[in-house]
C-alpha positions, 0 to 999 in steps of 0.5 A: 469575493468575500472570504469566511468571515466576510471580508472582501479585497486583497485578504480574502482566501479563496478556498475550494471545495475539498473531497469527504475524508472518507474518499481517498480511503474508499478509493484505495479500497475499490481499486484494492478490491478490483485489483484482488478480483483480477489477480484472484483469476491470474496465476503471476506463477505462470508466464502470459499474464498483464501483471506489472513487473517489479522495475528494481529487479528488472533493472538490477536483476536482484529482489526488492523487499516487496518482490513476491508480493503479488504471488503471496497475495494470490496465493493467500486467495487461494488457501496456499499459506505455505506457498505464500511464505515462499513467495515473500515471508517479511511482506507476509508478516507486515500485511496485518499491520498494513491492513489495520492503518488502511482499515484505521483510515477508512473508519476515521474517514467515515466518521469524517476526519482526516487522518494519517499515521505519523510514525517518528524518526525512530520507527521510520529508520526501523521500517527503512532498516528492516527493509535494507536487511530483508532485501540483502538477505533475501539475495544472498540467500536466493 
């Protein structure tokens, strides 16, 4: 087997054949899309729905900082903005900023380069701290 630039024996790299950049983008949007098309005609406000349960609240009986997401997001479907802030104000505030990395990776797949976002060690704690805060305050206060 002869590797790209032709040689042969124990040098050559077999390397297989990788997806489009643009494909995991795209995945994540279409399961997105299936997904909102589902939740869209499921109220998770009411008991009897196959929706997943957050596991960090079922096991500590205490909110995670995404707990509320599903509501919120059905509930934005549906015009009940003020419901939707109820269900989950931080999740509420970050969604623009999650929808433009998702939207960032999909362009950039679909220009066929491979992209993902490399935030530093400061703005991880920042995300990781925020998130500790939310989670703390939003128990206390329940």
């Amino acid at each position: 087997m002869a590797d790209a630039a032709g040689r042969t024996g124990p040098r050559a790299v077999h390397r297989p054949r990788s997806w489009h950049p643009a494909a995991a983008p795209l995945a994540v949007l279409a399961a997105g899309a299936a997904g909102a098309a589902y939740l869209y005609t499921t109220d998770p406000h009411q008991p009897g729905h196959v929706l997943p349960r957050c596991p960090f609240r079922l096991v500590t009986g205490l909110l995670c900082p995404a707990c509320g997401g599903t509501r919120m997001v059905y509930d934005l479907m549906h015009g009940q903005f003020a419901a939707a802030w109820a269900d989950n104000r931080l999740l509420l505030l970050v969604s623009p900023v999650a929808l433009a990395l998702l939207a960032r990776w999909a362009w950039e797949g679909l220009r066929g380069r491979r992209w993902r976002p490399n935030p530093g060690r400061v703005t991880q704690a920042l995300i990781l701290a925020t998130a500790v805060v939310w989670a703390v305050v939003r128990n206390l206060v329940q």
